[in-house]
CHARMM-style PDB file with segment names, atoms N, HN, CA, C and O in Angstrom:
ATOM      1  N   UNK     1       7.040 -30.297  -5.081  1.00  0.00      PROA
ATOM      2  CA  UNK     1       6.453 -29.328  -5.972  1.00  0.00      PROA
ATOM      3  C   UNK     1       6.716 -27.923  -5.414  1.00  0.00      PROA
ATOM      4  O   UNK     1       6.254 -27.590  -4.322  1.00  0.00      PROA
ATOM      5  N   UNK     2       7.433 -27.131  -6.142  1.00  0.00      PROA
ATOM      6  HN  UNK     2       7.808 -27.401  -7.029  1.00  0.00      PROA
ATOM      7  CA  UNK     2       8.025 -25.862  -5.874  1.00  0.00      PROA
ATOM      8  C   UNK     2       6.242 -24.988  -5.861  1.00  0.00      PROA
ATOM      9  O   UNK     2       5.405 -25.647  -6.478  1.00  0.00      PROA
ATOM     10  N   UNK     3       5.756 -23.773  -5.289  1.00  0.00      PROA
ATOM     11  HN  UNK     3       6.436 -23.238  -4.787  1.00  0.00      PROA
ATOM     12  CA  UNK     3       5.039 -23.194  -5.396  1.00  0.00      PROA
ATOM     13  C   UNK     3       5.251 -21.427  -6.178  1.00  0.00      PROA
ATOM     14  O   UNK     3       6.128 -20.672  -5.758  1.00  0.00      PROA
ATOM     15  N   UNK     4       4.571 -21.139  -6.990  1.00  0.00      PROA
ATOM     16  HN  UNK     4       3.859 -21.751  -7.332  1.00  0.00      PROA
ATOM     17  CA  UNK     4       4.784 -20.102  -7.456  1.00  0.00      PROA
ATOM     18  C   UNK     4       3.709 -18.865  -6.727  1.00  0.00      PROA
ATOM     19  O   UNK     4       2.479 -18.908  -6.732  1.00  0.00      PROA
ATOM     20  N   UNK     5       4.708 -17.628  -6.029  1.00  0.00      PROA
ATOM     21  HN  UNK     5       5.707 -17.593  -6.025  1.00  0.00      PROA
ATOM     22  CA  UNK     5       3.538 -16.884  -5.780  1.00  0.00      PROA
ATOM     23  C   UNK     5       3.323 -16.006  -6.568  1.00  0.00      PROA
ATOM     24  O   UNK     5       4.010 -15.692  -7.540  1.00  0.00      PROA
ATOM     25  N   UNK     6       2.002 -15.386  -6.070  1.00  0.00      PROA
ATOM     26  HN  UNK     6       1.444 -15.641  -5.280  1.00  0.00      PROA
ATOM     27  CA  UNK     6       1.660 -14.283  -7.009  1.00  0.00      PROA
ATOM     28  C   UNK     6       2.194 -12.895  -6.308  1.00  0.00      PROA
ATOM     29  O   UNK     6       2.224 -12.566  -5.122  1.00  0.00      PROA
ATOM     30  N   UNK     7       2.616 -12.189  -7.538  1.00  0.00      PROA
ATOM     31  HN  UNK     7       2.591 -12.457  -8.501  1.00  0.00      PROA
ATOM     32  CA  UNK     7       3.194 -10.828  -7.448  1.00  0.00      PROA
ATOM     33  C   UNK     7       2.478  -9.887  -7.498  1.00  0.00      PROA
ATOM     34  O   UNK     7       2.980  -8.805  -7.801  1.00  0.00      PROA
ATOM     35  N   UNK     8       0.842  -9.993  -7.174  1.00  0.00      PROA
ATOM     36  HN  UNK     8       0.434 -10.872  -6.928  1.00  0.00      PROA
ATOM     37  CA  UNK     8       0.191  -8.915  -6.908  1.00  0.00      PROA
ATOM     38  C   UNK     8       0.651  -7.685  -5.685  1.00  0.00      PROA
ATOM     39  O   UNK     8       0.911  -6.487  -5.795  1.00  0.00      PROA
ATOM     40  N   UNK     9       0.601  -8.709  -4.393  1.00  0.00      PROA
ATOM     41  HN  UNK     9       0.390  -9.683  -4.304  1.00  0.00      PROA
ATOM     42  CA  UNK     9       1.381  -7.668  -3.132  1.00  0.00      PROA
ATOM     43  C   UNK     9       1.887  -6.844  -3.492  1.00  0.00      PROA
ATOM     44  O   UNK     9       1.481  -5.686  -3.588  1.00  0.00      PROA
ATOM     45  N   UNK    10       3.510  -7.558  -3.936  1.00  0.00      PROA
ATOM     46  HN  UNK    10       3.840  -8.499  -3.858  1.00  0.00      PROA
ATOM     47  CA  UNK    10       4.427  -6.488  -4.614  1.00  0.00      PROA
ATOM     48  C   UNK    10       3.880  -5.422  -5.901  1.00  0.00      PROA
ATOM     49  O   UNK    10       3.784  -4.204  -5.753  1.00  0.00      PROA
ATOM     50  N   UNK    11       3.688  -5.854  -6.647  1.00  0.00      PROA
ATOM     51  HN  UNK    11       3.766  -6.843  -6.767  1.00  0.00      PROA
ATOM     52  CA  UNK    11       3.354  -4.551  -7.055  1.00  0.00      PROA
ATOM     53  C   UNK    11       2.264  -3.440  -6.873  1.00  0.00      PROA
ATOM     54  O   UNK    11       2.229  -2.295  -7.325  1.00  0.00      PROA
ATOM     55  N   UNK    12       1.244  -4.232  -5.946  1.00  0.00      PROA
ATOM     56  HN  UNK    12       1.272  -5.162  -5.579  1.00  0.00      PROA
ATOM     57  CA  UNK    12       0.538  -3.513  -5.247  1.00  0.00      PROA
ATOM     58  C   UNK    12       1.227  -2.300  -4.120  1.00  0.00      PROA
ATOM     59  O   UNK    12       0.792  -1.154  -4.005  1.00  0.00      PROA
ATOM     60  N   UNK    13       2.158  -2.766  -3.507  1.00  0.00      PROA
ATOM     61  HN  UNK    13       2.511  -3.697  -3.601  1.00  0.00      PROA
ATOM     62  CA  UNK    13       2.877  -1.938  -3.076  1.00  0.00      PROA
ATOM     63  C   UNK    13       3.716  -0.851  -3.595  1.00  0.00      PROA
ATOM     64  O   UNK    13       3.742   0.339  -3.280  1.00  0.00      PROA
ATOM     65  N   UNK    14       4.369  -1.488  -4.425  1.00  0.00      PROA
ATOM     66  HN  UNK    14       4.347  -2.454  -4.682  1.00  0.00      PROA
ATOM     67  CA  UNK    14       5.140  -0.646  -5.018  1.00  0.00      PROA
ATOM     68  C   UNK    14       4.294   0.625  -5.926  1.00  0.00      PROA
ATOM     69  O   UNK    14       4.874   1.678  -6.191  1.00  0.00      PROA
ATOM     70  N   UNK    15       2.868   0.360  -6.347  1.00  0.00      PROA
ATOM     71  HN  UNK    15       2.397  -0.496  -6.132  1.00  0.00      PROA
ATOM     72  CA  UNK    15       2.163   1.485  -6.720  1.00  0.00      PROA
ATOM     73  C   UNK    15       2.079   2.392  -5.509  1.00  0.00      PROA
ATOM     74  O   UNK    15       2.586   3.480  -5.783  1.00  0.00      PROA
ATOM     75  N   UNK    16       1.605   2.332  -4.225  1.00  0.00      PROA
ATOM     76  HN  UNK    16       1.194   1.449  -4.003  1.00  0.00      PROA
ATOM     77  CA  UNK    16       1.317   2.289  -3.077  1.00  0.00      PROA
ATOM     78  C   UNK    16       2.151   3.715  -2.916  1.00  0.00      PROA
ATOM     79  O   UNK    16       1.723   4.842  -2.666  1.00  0.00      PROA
ATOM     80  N   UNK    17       3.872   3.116  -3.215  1.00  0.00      PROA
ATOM     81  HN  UNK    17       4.219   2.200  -3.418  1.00  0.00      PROA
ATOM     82  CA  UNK    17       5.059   3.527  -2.372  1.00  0.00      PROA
ATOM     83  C   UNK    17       4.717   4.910  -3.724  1.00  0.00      PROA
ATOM     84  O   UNK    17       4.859   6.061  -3.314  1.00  0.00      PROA
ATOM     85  N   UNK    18       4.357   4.758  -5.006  1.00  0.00      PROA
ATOM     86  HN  UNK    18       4.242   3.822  -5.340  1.00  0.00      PROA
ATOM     87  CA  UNK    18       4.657   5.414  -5.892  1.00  0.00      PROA
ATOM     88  C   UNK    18       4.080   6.574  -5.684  1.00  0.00      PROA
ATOM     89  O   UNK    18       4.561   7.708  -5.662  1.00  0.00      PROA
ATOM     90  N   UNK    19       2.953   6.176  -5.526  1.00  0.00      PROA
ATOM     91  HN  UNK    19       2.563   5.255  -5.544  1.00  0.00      PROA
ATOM     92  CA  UNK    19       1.597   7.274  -5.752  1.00  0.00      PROA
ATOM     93  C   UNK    19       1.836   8.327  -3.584  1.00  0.00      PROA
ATOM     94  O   UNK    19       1.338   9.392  -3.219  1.00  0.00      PROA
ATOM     95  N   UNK    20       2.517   7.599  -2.989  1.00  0.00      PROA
ATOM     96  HN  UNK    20       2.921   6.734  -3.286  1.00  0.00      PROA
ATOM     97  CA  UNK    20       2.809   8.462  -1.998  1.00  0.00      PROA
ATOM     98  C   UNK    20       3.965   9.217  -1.727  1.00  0.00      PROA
ATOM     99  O   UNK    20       4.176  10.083  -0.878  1.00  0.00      PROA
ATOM    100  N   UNK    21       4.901   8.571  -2.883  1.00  0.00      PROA
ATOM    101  HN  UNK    21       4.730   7.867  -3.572  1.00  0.00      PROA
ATOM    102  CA  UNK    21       5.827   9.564  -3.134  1.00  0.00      PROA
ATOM    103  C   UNK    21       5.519  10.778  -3.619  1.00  0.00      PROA
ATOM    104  O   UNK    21       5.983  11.837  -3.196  1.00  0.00      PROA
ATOM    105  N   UNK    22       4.719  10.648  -4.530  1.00  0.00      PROA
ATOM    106  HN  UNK    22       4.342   9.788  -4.873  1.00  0.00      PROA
ATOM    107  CA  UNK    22       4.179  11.616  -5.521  1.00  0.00      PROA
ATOM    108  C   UNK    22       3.431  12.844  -4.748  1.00  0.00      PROA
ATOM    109  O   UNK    22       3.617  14.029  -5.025  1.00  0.00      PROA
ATOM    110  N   UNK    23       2.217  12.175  -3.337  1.00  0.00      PROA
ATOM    111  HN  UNK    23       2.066  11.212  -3.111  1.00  0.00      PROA
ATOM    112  CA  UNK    23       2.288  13.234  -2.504  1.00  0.00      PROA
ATOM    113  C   UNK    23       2.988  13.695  -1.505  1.00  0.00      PROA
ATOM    114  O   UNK    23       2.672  14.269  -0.463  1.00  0.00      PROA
ATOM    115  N   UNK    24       4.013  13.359  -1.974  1.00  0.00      PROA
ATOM    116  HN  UNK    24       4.270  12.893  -2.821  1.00  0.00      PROA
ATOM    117  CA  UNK    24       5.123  13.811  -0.576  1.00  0.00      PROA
ATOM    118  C   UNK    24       4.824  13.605   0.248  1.00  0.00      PROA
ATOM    119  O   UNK    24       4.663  14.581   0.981  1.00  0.00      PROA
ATOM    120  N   UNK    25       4.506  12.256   0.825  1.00  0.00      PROA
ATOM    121  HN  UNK    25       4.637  11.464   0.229  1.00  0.00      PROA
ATOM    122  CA  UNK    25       4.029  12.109   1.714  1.00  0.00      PROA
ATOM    123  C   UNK    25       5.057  11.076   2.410  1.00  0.00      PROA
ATOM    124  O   UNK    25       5.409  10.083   1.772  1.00  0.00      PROA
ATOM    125  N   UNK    26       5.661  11.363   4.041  1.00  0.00      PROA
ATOM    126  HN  UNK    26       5.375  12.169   4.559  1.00  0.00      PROA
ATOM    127  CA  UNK    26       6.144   9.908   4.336  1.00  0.00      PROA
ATOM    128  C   UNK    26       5.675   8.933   4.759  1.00  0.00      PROA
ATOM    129  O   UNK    26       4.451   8.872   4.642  1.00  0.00      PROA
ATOM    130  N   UNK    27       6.388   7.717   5.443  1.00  0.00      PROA
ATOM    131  HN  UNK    27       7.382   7.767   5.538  1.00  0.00      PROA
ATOM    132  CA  UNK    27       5.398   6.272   5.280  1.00  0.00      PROA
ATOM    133  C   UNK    27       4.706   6.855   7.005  1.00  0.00      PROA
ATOM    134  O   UNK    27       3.564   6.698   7.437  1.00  0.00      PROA
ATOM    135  N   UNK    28       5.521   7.321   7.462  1.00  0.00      PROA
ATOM    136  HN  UNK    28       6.448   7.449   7.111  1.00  0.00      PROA
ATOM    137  CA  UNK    28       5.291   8.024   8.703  1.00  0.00      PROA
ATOM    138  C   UNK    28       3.522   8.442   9.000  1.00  0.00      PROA
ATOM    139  O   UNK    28       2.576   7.991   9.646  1.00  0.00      PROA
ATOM    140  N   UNK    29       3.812   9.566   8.092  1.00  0.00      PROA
ATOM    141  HN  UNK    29       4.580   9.933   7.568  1.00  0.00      PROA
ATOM    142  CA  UNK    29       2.797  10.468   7.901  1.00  0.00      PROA
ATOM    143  C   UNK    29       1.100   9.902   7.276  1.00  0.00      PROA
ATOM    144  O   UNK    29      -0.074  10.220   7.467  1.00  0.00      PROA
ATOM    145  N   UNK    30       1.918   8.828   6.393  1.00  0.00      PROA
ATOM    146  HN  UNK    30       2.871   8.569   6.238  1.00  0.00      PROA
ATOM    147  CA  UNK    30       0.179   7.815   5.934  1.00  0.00      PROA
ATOM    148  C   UNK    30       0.106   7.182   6.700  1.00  0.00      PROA
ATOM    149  O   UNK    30      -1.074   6.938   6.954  1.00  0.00      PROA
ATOM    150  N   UNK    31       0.864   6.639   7.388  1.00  0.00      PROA
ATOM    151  HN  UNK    31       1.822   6.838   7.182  1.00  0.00      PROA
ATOM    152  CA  UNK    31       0.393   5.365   8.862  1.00  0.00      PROA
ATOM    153  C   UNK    31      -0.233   6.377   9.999  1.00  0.00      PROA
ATOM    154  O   UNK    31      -1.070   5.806  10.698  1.00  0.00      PROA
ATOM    155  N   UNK    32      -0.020   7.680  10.314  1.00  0.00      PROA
ATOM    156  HN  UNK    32       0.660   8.144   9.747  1.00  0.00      PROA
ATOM    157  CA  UNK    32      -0.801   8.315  11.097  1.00  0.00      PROA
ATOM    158  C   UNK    32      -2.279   8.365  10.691  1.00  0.00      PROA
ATOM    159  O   UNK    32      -3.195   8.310  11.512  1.00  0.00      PROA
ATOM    160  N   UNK    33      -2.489   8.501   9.019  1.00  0.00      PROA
ATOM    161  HN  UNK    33      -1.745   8.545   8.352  1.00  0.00      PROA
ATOM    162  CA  UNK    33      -3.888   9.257   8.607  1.00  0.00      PROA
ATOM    163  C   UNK    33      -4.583   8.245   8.407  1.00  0.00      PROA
ATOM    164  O   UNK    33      -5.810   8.336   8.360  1.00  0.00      PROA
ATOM    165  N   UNK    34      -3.822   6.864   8.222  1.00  0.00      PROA
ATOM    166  HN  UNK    34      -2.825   6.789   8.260  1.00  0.00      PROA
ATOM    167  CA  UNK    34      -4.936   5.338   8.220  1.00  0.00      PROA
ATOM    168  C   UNK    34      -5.144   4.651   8.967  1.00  0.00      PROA
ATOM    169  O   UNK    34      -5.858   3.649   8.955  1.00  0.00      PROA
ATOM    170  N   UNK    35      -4.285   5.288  10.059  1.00  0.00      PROA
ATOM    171  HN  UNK    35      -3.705   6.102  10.068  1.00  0.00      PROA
ATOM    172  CA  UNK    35      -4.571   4.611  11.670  1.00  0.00      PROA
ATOM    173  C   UNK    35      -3.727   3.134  11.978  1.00  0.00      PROA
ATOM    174  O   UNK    35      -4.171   2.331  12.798  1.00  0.00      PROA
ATOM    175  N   UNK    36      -2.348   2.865  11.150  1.00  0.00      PROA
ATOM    176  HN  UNK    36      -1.988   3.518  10.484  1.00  0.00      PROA
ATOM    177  CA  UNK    36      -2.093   1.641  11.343  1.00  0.00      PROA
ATOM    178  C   UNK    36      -0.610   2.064  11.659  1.00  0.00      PROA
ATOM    179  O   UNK    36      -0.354   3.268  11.661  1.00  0.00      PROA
ATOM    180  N   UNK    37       0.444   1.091  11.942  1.00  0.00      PROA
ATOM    181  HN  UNK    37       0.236   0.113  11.940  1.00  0.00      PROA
ATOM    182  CA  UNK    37       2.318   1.925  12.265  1.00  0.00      PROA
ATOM    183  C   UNK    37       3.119   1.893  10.990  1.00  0.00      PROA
ATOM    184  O   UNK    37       2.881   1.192  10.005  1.00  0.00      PROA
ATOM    185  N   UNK    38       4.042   2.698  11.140  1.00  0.00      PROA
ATOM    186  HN  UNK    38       4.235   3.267  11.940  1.00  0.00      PROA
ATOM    187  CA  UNK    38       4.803   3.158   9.604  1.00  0.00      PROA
ATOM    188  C   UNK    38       5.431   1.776   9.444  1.00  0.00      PROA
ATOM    189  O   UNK    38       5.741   1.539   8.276  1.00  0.00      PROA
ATOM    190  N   UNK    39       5.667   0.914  10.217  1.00  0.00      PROA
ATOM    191  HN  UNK    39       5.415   1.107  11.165  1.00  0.00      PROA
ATOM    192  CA  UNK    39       6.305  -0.581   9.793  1.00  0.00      PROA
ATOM    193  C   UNK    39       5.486  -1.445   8.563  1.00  0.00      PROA
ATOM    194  O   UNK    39       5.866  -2.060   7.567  1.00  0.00      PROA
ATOM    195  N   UNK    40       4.297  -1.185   9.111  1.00  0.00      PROA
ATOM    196  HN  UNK    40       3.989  -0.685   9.921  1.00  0.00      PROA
ATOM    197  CA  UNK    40       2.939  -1.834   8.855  1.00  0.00      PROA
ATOM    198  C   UNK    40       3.415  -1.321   7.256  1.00  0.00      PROA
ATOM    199  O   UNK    40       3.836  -2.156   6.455  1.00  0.00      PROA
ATOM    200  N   UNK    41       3.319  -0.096   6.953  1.00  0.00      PROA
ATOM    201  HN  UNK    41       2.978   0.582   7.603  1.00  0.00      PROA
ATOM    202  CA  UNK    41       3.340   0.497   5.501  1.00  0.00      PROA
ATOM    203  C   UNK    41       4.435   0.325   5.270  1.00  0.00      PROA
ATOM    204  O   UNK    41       4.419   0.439   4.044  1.00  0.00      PROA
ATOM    205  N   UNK    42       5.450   0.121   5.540  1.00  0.00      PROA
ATOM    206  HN  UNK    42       5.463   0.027   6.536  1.00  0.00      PROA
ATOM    207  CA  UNK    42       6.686  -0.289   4.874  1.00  0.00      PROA
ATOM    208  C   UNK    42       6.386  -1.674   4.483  1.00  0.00      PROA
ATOM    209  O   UNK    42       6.380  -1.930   3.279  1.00  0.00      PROA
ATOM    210  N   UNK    43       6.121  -2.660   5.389  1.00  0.00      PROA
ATOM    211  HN  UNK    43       6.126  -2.452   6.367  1.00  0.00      PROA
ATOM    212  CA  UNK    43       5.966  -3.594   4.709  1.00  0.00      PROA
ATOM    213  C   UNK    43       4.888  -3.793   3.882  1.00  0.00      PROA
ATOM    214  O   UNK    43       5.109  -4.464   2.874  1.00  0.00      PROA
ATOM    215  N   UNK    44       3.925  -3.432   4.033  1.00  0.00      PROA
ATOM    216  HN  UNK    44       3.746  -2.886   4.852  1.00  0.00      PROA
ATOM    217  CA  UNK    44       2.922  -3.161   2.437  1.00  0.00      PROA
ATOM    218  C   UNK    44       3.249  -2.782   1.041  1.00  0.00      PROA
ATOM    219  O   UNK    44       2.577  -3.153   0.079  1.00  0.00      PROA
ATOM    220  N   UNK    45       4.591  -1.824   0.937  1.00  0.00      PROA
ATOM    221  HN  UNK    45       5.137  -1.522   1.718  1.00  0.00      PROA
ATOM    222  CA  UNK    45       5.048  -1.146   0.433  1.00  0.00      PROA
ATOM    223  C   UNK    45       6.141  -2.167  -0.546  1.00  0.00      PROA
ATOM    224  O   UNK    45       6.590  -2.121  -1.691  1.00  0.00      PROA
ATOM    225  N   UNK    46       6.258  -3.082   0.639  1.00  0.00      PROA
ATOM    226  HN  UNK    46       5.894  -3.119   1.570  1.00  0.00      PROA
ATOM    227  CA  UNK    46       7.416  -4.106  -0.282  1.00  0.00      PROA
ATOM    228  C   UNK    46       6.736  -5.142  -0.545  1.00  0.00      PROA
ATOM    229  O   UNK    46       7.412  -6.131  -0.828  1.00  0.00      PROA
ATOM    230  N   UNK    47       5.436  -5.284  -0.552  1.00  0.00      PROA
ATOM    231  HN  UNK    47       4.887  -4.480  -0.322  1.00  0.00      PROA
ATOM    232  CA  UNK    47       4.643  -6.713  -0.516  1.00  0.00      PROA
ATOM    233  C   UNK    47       4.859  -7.785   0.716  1.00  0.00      PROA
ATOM    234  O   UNK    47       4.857  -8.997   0.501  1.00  0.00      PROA
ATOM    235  N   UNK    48       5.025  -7.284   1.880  1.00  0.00      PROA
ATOM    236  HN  UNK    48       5.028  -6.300   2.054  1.00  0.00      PROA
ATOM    237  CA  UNK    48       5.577  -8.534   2.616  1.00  0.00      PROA
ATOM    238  C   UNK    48       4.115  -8.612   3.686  1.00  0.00      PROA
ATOM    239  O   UNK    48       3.981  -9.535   4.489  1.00  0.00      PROA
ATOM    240  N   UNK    49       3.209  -7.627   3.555  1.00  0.00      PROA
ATOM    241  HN  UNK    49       3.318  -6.877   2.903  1.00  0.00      PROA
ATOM    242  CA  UNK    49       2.006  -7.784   4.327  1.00  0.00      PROA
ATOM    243  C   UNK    49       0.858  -8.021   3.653  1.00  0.00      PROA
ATOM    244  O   UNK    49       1.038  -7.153   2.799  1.00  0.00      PROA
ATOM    245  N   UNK    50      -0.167  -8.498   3.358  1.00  0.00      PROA
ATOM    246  HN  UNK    50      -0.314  -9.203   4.052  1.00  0.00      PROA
ATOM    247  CA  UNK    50      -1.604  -8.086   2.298  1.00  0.00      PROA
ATOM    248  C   UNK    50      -2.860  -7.478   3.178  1.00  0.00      PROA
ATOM    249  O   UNK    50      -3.551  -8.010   4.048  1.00  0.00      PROA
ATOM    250  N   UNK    51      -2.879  -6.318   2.681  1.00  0.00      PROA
ATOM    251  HN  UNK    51      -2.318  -5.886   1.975  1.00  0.00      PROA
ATOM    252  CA  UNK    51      -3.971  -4.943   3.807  1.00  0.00      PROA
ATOM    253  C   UNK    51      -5.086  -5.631   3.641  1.00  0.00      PROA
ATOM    254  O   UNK    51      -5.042  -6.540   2.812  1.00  0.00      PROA
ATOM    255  N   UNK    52      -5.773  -5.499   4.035  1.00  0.00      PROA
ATOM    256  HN  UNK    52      -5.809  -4.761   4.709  1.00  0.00      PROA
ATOM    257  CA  UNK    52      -7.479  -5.239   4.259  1.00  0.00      PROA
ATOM    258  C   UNK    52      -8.174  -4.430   2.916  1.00  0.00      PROA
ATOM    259  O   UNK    52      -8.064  -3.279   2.492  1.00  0.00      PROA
ATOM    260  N   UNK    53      -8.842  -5.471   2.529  1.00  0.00      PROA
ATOM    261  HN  UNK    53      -8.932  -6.406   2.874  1.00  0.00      PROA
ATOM    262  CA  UNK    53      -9.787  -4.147   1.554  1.00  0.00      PROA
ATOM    263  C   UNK    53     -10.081  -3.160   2.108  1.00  0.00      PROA
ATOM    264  O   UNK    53     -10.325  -2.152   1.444  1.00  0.00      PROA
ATOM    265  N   UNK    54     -10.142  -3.151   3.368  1.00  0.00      PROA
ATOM    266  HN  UNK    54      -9.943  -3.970   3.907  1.00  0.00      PROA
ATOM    267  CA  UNK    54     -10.916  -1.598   4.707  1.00  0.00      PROA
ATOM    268  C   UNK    54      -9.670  -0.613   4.279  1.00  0.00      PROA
ATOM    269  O   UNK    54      -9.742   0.530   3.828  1.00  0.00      PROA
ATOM    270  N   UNK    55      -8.495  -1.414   4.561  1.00  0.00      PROA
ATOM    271  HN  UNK    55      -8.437  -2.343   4.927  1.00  0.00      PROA
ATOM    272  CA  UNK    55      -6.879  -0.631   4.813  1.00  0.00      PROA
ATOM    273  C   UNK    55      -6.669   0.119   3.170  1.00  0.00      PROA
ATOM    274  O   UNK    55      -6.528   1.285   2.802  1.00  0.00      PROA
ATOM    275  N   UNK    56      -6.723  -1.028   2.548  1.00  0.00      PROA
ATOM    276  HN  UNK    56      -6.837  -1.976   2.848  1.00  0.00      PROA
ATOM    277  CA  UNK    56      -6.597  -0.566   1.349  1.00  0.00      PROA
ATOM    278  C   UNK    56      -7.455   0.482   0.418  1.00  0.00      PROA
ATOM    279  O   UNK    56      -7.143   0.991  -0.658  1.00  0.00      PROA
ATOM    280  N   UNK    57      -8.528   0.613   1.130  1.00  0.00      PROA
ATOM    281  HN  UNK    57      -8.782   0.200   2.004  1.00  0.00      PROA
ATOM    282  CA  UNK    57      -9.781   1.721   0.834  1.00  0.00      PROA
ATOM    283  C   UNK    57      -9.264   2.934   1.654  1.00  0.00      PROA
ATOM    284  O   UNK    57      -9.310   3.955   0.969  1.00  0.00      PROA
ATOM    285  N   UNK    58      -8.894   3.094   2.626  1.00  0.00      PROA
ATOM    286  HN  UNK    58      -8.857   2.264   3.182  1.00  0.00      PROA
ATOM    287  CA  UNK    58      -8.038   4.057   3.635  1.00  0.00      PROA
ATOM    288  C   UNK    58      -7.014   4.739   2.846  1.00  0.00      PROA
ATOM    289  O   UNK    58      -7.049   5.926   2.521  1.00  0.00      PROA
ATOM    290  N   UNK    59      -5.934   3.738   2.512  1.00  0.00      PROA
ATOM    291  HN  UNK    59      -5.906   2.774   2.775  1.00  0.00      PROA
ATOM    292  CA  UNK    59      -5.059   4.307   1.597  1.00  0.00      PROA
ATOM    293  C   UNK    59      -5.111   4.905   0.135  1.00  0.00      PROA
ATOM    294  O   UNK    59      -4.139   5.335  -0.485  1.00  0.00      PROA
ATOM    295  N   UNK    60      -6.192   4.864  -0.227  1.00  0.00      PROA
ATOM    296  HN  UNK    60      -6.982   4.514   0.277  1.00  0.00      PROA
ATOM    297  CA  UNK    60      -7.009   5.375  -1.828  1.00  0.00      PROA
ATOM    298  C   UNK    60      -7.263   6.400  -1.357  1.00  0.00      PROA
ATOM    299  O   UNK    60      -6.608   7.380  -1.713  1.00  0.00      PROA
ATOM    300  N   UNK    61      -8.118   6.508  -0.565  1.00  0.00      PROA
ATOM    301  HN  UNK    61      -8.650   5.712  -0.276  1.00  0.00      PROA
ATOM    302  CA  UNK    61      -8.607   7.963   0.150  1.00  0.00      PROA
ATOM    303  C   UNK    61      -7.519   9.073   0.170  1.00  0.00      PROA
ATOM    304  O   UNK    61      -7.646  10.166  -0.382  1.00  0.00      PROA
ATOM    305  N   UNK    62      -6.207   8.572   1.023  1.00  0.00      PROA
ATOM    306  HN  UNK    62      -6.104   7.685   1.472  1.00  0.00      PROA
ATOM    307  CA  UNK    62      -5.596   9.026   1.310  1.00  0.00      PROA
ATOM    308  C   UNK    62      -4.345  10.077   0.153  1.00  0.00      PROA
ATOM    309  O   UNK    62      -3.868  11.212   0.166  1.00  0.00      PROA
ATOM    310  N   UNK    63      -4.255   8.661  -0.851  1.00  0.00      PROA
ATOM    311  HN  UNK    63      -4.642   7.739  -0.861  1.00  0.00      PROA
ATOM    312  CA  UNK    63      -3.402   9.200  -1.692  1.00  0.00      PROA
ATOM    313  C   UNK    63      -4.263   9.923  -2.503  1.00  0.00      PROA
ATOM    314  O   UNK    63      -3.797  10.930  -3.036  1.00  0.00      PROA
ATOM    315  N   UNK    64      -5.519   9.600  -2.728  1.00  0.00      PROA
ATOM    316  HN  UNK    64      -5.897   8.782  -2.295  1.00  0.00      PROA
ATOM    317  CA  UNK    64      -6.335  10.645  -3.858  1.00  0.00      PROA
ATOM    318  C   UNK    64      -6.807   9.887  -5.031  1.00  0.00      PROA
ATOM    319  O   UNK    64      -7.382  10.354  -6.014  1.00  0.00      PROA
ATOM    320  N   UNK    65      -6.514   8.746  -4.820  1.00  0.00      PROA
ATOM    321  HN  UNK    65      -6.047   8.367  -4.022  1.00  0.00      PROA
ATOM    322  CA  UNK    65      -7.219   7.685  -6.010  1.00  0.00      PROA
ATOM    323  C   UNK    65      -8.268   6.942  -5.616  1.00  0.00      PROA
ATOM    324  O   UNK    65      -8.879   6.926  -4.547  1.00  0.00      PROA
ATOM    325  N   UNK    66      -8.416   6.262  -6.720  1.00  0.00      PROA
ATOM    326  HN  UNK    66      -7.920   6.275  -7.588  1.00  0.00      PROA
ATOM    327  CA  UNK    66      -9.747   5.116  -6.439  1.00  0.00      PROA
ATOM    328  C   UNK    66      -9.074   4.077  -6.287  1.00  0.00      PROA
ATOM    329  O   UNK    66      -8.023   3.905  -6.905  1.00  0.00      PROA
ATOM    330  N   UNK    67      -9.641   3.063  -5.301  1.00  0.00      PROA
ATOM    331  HN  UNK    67     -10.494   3.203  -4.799  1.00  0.00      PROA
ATOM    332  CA  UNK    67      -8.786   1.879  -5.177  1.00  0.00      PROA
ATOM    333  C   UNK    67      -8.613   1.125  -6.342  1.00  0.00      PROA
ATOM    334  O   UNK    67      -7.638   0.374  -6.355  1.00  0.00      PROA
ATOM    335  N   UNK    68      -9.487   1.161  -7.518  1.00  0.00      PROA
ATOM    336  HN  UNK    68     -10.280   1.771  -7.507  1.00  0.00      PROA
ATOM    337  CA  UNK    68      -8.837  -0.144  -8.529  1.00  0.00      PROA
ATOM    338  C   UNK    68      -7.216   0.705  -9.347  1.00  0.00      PROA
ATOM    339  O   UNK    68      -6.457   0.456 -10.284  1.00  0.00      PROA
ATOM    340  N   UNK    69      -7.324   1.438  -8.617  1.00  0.00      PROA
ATOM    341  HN  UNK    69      -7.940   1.640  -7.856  1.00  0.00      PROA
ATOM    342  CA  UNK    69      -5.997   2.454  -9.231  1.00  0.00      PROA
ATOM    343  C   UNK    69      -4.418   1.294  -8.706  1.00  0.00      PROA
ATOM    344  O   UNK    69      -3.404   0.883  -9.270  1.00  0.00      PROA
ATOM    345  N   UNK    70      -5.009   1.179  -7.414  1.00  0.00      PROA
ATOM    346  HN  UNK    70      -5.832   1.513  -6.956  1.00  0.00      PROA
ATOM    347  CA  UNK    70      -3.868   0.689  -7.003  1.00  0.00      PROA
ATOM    348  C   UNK    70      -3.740  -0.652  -7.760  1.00  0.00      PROA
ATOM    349  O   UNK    70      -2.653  -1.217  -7.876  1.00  0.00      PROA
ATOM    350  N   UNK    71      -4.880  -1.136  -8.266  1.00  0.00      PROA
ATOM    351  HN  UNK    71      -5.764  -0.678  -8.171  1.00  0.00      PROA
ATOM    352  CA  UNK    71      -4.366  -2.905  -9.181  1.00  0.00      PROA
ATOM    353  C   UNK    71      -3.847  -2.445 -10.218  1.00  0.00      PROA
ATOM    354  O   UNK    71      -2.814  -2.980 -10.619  1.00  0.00      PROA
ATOM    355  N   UNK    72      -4.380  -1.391 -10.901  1.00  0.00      PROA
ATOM    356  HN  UNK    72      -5.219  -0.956 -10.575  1.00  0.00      PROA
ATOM    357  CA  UNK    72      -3.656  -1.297 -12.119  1.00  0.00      PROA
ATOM    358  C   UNK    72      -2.727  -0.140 -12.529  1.00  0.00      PROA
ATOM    359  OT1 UNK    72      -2.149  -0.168 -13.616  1.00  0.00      PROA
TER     360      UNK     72
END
């Protein structure tokens, strides 16, 4: 039985990558202000990690949204 995953990560990320483009911000520069390494956010960014509601509340802050921003 093949398993199907869910594509939340990814596009969780990919809002992620969007909304920090938008503040010009690099992955650099948000891994300093949420306290975690720019790898860490790269791979968040592509779905290959799943943050912390803590992390993911960090990064709302950061970009200027509310976290249910990033689900939808």
């Amino acid at each position: 039985m093949q398993r199907k995953y869910s594509r939340i990560p990814k596009d969780v990320g990919q809002r992620i990558k969007s909304f920090r483009e938008r503040k010009n911000l690099t992955q650099a520069r948000m891994a300093e202000m949420i306290g975690v390494s720019e790898t860490y956010v790269g791979f968040i960014e592509q779905g290959v990690r799943n943050p912390s509601i803590s992390t993911l509340d960090k990064i709302a802050r950061v970009l200027g949204v509310k976290l249910s921003d990033l689900f939808s």
